[in-house]
Z-matrix of the N, CA and C atoms (Angstrom, degrees):
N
C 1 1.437
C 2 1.531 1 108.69
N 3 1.300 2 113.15 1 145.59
C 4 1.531 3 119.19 2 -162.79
C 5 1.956 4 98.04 3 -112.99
N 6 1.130 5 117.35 4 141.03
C 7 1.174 6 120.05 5 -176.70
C 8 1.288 7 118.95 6 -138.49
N 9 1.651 8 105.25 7 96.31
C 10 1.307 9 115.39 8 175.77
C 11 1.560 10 122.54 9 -45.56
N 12 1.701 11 128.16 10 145.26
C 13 0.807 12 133.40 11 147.96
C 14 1.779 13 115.02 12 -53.25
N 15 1.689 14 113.89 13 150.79
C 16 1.215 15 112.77 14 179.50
C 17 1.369 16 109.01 15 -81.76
N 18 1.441 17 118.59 16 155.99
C 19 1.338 18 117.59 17 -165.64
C 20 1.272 19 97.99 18 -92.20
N 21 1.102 20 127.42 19 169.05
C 22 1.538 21 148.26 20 170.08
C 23 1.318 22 116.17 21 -79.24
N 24 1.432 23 107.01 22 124.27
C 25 1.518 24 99.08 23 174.60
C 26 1.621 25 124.58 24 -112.47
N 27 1.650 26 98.58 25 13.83
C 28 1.882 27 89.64 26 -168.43
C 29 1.828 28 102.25 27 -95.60
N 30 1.115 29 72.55 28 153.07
C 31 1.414 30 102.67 29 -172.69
C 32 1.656 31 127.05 30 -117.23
N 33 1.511 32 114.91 31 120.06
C 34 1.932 33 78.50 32 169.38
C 35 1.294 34 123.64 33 -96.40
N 36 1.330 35 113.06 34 20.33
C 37 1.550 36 101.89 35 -177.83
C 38 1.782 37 103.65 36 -116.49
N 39 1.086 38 118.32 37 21.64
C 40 1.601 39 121.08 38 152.64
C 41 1.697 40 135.58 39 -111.37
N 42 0.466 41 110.97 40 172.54
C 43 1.975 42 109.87 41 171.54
C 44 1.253 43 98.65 42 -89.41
N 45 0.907 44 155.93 43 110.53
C 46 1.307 45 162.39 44 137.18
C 47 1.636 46 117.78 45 -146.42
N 48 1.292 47 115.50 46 131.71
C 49 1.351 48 124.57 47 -155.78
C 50 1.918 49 85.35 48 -79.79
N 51 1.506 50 104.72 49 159.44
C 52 1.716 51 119.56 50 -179.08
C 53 0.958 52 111.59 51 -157.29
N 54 1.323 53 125.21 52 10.17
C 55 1.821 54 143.22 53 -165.98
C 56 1.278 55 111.13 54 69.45
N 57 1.440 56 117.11 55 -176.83
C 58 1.500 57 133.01 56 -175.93
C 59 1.654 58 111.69 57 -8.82
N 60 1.042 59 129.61 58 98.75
C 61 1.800 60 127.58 59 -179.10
C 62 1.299 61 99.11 60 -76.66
N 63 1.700 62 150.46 61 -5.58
C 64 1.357 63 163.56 62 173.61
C 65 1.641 64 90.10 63 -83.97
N 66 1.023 65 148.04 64 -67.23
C 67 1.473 66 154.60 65 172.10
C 68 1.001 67 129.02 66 -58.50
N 69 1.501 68 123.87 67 -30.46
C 70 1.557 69 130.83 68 -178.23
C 71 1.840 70 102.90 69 -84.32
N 72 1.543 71 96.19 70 -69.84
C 73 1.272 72 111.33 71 -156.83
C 74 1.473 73 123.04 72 -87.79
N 75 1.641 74 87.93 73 -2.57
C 76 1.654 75 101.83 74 -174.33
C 77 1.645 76 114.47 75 -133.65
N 78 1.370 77 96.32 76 5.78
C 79 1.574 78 103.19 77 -178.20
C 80 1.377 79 124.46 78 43.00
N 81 1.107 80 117.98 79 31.83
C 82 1.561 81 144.96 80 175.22
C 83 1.763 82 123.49 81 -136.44
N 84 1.246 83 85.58 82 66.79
C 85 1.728 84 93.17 83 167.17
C 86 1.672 85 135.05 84 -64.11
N 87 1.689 86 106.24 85 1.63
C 88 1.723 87 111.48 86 168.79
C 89 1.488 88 107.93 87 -97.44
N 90 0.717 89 107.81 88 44.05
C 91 1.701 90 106.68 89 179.42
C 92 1.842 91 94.58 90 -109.50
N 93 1.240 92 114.86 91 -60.59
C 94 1.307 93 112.19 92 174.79
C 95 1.804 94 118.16 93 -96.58
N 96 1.349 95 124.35 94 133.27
C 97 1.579 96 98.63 95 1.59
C 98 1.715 97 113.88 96 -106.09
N 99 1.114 98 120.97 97 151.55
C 100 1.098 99 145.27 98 167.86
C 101 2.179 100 97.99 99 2.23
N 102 1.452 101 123.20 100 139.97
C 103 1.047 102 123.81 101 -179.56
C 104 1.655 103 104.59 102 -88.65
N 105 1.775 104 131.87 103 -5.36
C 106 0.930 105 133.85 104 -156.16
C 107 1.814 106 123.97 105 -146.04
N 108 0.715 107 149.54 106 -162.71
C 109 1.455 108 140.86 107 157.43
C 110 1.477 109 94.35 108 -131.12
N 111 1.481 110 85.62 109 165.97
C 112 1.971 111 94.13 110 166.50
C 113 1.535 112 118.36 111 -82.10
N 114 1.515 113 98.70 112 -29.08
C 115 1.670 114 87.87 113 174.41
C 116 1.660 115 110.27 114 -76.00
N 117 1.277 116 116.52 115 8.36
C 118 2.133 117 112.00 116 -165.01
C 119 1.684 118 69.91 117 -117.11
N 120 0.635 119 140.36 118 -103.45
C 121 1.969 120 130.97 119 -169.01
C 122 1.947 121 103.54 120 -13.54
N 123 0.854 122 111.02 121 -62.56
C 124 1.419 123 98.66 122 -170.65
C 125 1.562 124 114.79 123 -70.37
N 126 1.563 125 109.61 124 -25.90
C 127 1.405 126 100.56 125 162.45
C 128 1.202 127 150.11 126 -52.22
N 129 1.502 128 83.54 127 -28.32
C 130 1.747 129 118.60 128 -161.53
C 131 1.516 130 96.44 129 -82.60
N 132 1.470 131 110.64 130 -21.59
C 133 1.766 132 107.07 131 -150.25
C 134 1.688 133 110.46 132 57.27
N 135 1.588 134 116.15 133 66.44
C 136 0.958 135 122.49 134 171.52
C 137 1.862 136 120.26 135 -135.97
N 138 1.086 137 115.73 136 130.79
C 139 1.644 138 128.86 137 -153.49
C 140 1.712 139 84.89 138 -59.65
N 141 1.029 140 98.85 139 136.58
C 142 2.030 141 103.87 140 167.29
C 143 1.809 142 106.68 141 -156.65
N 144 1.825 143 75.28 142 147.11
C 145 1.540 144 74.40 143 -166.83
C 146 2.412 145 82.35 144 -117.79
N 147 1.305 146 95.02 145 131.30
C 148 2.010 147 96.92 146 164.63
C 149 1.136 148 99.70 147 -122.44
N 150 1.785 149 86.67 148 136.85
C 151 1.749 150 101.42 149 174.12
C 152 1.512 151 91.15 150 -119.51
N 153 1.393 152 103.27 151 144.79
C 154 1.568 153 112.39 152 -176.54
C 155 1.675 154 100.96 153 -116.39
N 156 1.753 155 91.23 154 129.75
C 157 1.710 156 85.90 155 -163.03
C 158 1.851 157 92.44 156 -133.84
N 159 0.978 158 113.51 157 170.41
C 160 1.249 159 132.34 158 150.25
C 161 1.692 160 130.51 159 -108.41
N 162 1.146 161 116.58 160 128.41
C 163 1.592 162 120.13 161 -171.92
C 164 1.520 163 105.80 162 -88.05
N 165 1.507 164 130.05 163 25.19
C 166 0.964 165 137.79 164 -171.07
C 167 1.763 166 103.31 165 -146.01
N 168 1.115 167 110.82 166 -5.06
C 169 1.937 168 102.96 167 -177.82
C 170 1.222 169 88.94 168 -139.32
N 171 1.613 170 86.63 169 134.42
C 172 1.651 171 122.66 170 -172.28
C 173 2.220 172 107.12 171 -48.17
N 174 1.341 173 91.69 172 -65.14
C 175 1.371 174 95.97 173 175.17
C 176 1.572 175 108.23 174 -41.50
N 177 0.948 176 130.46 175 -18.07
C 178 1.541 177 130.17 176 -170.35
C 179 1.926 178 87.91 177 -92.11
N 180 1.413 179 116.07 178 -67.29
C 181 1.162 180 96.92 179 169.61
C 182 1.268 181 142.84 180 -24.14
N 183 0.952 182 97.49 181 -60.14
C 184 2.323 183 110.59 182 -164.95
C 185 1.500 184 71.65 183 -71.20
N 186 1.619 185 155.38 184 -34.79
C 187 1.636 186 112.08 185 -137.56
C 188 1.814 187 91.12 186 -96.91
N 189 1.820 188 106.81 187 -10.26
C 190 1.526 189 92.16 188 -167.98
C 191 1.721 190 121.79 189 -60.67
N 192 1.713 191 119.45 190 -26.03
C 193 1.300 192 104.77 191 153.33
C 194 1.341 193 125.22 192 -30.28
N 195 1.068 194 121.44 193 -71.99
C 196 1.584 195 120.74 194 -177.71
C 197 1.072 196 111.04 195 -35.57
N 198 2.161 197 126.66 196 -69.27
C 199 1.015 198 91.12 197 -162.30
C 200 1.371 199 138.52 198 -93.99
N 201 1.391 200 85.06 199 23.54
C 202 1.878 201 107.46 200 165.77
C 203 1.536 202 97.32 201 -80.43
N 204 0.713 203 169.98 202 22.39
C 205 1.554 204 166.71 203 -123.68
C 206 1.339 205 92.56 204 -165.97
N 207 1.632 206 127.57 205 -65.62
C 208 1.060 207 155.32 206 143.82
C 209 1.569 208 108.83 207 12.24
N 210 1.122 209 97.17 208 -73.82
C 211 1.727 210 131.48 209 -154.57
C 212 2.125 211 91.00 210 -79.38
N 213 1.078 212 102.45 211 -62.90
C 214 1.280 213 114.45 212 167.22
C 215 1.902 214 120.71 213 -37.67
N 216 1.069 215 98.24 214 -53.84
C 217 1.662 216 113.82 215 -176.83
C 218 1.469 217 99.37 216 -52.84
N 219 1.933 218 102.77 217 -77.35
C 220 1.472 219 120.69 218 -139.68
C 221 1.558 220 100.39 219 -104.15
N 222 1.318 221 123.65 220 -8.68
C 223 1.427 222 133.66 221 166.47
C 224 1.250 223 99.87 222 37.54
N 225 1.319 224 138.48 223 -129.63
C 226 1.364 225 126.04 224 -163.92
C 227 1.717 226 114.03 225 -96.67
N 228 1.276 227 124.17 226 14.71
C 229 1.437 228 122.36 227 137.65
C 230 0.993 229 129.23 228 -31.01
N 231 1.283 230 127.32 229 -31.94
C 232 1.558 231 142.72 230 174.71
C 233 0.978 232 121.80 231 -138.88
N 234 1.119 233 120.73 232 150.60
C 235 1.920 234 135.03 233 162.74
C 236 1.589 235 107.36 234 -71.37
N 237 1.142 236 119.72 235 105.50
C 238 1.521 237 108.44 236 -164.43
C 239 2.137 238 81.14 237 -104.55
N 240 1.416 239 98.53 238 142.80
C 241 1.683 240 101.72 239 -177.66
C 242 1.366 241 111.21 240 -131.27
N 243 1.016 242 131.40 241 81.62
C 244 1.441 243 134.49 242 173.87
C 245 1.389 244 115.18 243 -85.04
N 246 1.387 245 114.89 244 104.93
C 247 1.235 246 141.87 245 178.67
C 248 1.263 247 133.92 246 -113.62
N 249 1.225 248 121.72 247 120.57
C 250 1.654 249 125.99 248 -158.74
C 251 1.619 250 79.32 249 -102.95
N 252 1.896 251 87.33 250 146.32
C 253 1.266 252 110.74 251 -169.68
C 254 1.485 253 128.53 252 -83.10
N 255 1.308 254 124.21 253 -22.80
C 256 0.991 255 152.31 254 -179.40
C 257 1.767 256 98.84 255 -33.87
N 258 1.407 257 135.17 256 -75.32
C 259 0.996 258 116.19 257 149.32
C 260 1.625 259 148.44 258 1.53
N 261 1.303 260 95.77 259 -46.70
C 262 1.335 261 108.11 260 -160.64
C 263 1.610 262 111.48 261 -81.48
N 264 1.717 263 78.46 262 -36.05
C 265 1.756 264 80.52 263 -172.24
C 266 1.422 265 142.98 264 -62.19
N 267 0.928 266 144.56 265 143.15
C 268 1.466 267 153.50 266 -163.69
C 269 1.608 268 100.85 267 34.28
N 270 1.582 269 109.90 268 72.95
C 271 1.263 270 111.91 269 153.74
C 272 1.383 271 107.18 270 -159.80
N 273 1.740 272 98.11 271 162.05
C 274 1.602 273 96.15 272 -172.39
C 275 1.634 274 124.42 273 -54.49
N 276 1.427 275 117.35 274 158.12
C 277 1.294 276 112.54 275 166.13
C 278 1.571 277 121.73 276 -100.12
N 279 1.230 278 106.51 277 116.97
C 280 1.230 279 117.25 278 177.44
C 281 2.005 280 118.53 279 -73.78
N 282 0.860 281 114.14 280 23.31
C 283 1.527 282 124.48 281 143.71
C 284 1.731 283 93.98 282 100.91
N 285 1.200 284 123.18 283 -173.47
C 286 1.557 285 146.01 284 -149.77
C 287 2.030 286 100.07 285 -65.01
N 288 1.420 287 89.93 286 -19.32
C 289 1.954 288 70.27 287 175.46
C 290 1.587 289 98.51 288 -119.37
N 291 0.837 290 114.62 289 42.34
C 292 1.858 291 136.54 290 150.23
C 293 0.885 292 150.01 291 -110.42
N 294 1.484 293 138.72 292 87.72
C 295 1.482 294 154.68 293 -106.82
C 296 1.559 295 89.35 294 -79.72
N 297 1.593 296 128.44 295 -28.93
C 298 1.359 297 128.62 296 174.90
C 299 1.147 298 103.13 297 -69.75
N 300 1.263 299 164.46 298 -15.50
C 301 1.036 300 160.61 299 78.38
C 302 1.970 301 111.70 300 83.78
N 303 1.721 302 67.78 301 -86.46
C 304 1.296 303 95.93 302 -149.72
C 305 2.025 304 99.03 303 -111.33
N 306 0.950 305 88.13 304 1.16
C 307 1.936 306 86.46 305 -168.81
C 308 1.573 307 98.13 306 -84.37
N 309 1.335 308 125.01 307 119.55
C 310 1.690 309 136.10 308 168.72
C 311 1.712 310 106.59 309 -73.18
N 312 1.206 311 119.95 310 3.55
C 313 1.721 312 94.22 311 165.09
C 314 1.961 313 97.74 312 104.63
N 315 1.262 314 112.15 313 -27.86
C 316 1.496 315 123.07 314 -179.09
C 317 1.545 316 113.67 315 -88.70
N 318 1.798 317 115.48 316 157.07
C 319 1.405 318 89.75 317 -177.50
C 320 1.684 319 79.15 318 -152.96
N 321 1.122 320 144.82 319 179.34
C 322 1.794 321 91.20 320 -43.15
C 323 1.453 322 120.98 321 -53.01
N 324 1.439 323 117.82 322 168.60
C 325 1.389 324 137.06 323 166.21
C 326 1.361 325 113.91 324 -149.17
N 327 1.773 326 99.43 325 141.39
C 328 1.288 327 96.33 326 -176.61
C 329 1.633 328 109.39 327 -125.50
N 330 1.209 329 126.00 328 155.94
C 331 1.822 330 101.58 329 -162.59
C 332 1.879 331 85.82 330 -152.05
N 333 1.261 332 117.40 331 114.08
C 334 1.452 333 129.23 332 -178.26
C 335 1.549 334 104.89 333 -80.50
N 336 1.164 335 129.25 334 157.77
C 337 1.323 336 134.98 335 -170.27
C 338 1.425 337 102.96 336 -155.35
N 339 1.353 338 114.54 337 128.14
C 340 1.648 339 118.72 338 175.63
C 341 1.269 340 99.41 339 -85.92
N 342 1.526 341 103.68 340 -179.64
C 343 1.592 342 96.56 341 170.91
C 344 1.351 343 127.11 342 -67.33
N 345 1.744 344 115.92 343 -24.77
C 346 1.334 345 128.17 344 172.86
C 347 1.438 346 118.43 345 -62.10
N 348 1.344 347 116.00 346 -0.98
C 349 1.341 348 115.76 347 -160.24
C 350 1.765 349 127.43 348 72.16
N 351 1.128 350 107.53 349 -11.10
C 352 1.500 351 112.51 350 164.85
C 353 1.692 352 113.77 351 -55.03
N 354 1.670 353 125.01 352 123.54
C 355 0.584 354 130.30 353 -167.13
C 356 2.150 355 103.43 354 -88.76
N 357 1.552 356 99.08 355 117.25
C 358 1.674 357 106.90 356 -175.74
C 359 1.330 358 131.63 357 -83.11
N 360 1.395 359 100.16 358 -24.27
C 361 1.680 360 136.38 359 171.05
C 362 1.661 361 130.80 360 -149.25
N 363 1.306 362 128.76 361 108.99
C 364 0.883 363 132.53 362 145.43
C 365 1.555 364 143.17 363 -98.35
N 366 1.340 365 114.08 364 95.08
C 367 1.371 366 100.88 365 178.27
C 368 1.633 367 122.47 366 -146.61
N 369 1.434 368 114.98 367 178.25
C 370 1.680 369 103.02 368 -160.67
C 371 1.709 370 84.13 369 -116.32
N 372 1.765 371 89.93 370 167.18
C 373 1.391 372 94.53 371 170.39
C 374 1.312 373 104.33 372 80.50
N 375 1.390 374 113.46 373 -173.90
C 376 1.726 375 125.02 374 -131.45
C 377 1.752 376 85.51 375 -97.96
N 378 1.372 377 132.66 376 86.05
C 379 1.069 378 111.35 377 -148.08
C 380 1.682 379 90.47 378 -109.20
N 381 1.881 380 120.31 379 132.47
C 382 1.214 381 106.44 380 176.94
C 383 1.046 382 144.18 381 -46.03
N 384 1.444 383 132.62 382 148.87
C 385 1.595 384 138.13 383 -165.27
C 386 1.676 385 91.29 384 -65.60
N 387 1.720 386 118.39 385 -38.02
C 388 1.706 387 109.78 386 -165.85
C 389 1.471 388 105.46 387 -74.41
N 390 1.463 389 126.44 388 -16.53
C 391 1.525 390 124.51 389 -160.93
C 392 1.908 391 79.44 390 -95.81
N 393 1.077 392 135.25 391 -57.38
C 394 1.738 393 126.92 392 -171.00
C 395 1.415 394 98.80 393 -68.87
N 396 0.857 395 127.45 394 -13.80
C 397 1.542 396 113.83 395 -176.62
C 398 2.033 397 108.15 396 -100.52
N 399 1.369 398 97.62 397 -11.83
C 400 1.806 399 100.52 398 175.38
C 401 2.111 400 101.78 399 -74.13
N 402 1.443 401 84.96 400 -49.28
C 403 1.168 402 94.94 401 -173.10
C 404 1.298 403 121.72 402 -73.75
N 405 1.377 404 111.95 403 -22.41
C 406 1.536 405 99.60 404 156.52
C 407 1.661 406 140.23 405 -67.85
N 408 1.827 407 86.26 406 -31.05
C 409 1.307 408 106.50 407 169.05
C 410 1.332 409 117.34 408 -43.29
N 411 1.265 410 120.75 409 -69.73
C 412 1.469 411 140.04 410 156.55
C 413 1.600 412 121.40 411 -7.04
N 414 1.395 413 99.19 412 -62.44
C 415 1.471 414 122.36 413 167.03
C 416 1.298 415 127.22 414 -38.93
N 417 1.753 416 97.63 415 -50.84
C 418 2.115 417 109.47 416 -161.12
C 419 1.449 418 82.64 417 -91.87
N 420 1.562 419 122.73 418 -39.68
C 421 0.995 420 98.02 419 -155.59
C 422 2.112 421 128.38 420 116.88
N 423 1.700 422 85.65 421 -15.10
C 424 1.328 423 126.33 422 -142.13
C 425 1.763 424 88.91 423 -119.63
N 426 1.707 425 113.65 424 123.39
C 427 1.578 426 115.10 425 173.02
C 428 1.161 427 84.96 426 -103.68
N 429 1.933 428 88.41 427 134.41
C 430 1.757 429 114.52 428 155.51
C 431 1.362 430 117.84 429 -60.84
N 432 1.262 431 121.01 430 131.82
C 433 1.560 432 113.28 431 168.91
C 434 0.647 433 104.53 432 -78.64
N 435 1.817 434 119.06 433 149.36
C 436 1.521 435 140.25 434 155.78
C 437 1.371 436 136.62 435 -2.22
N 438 1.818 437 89.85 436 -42.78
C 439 1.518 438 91.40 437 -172.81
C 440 1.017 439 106.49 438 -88.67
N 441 1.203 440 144.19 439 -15.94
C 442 1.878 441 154.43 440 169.63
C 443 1.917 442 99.98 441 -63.12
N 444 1.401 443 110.54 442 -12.06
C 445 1.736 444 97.69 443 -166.59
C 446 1.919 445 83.34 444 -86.82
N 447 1.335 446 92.87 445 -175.28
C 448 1.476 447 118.33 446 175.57
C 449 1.985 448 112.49 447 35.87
N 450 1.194 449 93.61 448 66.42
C 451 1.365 450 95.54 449 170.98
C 452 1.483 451 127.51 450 -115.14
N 453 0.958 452 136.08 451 172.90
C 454 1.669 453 139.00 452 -174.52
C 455 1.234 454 112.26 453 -141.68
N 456 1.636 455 113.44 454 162.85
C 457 1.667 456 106.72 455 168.26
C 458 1.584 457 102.20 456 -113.45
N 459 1.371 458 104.88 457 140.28
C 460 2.011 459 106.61 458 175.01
C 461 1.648 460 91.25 459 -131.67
N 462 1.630 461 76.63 460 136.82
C 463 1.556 462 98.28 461 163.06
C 464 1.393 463 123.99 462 -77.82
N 465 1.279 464 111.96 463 115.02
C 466 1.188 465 130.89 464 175.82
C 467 1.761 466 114.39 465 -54.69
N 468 1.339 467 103.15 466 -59.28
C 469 1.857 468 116.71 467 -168.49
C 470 1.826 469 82.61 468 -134.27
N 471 1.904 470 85.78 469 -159.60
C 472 1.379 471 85.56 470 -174.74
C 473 1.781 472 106.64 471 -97.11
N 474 0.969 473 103.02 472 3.78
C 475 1.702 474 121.55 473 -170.25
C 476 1.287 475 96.25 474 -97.32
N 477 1.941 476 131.98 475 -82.13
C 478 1.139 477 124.64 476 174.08
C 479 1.334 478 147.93 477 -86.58
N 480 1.535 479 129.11 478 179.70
C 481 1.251 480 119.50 479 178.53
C 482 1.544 481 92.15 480 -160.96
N 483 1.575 482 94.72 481 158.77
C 484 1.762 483 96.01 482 168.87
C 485 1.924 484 105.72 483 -144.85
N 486 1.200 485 101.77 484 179.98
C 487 0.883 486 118.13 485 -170.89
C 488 1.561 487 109.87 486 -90.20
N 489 1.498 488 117.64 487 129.52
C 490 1.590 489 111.64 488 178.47
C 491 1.649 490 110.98 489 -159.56
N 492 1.259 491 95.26 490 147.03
C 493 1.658 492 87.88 491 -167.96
C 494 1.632 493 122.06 492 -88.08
N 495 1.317 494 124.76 493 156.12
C 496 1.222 495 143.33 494 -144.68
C 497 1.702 496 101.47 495 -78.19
């Protein structure tokens, strides 16, 4: 008797949870969890960028290239904070160095932070690597080179994708 291996079922274009979407879909499993908090970045006076994701919605999928891309670019230039929301929800907000804060209920989201804590970018959805990467710029202080502008994510399989420029 012959005994198939079980097939695979993750996907990125469904809601269905498959574990870590930083590990699966982005081949970067140090992203979660996060090396930092938002209140230890803003203490520090340190540039941070949180993306609020779900490990269960597709849009959270396709965006984890990026913010592995992210992590890749600006390496410790920033506090990069990827935070699944689940937490967040239906509870009070404990004020400006509290990731509830600032999260609108949408996911993905991505929310730029200078070192002052002034917020540089907020926005939901698949938001380009060149619009988070201006605004980070902004942040460090630090110009992106050229070759970091105009990039895209392509799917590799039906599992991965990476980031590559245009």
């Amino acid at each position: 008797m012959v005994v198939a291996p079980p097939i695979a079922a993750a996907s990125l274009t469904n809601n269905t949870y498959d574990g870590n979407i930083y590990a699966l879909y982005a081949g970067n499993g140090s992203l979660v969890p996060p090396r930092s908090s938002l209140e230890q970045a803003l203490a520090e006076h340190r540039p941070a960028v949180v993306v609020y994701y779900l490990d269960d919605d597709t849009s959270s999928k396709q965006f984890a290239p990026a913010v592995s891309e992210l992590q890749r670019l600006w390496g410790n230039s920033i506090e990069l904070i990827p935070l699944v929301t689940d937490p967040l929800q239906d509870r009070p907000d404990q004020g400006p160095s509290d990731p509830a804060h600032y999260w609108h209920g949408h996911i993905p989201q991505v929310v730029v932070f200078s070192p002052e804590g002034q917020v540089l970018l907020d926005q939901d959805g698949q938001v380009p690597l060149d619009t988070i990467n201006d605004a980070i710029s902004e942040a460090t202080g630090i110009t992106i080179p050229e070759e970091f502008r105009r990039s895209s994510t392509v799917s590799i399989n039906e599992l991965n994708a990476e980031v590559v420029r245009r």
